[in-house]
C-alpha positions in Angstrom: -87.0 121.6 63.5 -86.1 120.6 67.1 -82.9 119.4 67.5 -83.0 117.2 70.9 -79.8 115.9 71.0 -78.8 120.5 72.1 -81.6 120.5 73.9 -81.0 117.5 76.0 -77.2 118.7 76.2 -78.2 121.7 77.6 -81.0 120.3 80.3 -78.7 117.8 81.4 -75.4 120.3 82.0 -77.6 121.5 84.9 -78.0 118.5 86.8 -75.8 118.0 89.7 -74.6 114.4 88.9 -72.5 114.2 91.4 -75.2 114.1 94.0 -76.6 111.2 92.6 -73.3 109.3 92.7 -73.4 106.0 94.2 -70.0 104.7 94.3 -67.3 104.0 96.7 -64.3 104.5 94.5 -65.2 104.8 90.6 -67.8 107.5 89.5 -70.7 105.7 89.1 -74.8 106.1 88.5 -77.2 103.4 88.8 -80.5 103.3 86.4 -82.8 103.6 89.0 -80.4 107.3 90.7 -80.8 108.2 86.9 -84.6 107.7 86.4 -84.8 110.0 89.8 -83.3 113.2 88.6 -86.5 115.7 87.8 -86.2 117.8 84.9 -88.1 120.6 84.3 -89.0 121.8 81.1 -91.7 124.4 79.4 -95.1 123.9 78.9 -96.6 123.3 75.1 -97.8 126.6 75.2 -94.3 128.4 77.0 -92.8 126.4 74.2 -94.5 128.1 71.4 -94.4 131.4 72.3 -90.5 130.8 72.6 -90.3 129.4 69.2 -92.4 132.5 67.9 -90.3 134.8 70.4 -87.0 133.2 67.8 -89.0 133.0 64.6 -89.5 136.8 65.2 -86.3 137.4 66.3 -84.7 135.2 62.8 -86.9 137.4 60.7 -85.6 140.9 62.4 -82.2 139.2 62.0 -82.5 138.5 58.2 -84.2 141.8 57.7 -81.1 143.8 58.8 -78.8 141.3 57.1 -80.3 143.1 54.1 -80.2 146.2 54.8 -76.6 145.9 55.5 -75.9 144.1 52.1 -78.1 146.8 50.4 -75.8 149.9 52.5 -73.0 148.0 51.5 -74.2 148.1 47.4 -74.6 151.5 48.1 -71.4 152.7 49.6 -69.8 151.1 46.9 -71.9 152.8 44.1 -70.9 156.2 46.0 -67.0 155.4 45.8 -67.4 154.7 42.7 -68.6 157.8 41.6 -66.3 159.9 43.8 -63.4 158.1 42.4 -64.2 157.8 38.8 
């Protein structure tokens, strides 16, 4: 699931808002300086090879989770028999 409200965050961090300032004394930006910024972002397709690219990387992530839980099971089997 997308979470926009990140992903906005993030595209709008790299706008240089100050450029688009219109004021004389307090910050200020008008609705039309707003609707003018450009932002750029992937195509449908760059998009799902990301989210596959992350998928992938999720599974490889959960994968070694379990091998460390299963190492960890182990080491402790071994102590236990060293130390009976």
């Amino acid at each position: 699931m997308v979470n926009w409200g990140n992903f906005l965050y993030a595209i709008f961090q790299r706008v240089n808002w100050k450029k688009y300032d219109e004021s004389t004394g307090v910050p200020s930006l008008s609705k039309q300086a707003i609707n003018a910024v450009e932002v750029t972002t992937p195509t449908q397709a760059e998009q799902e090879l990301i989210g596959t690219m992350f998928k992938q990387l999720d599974n490889l992530i959960a994968v070694n989770q379990r091998k460390v839980e299963l190492l960890k099971k182990l080491k402790q089997a071994y102590l236990q028999k060293m130390f009976v």
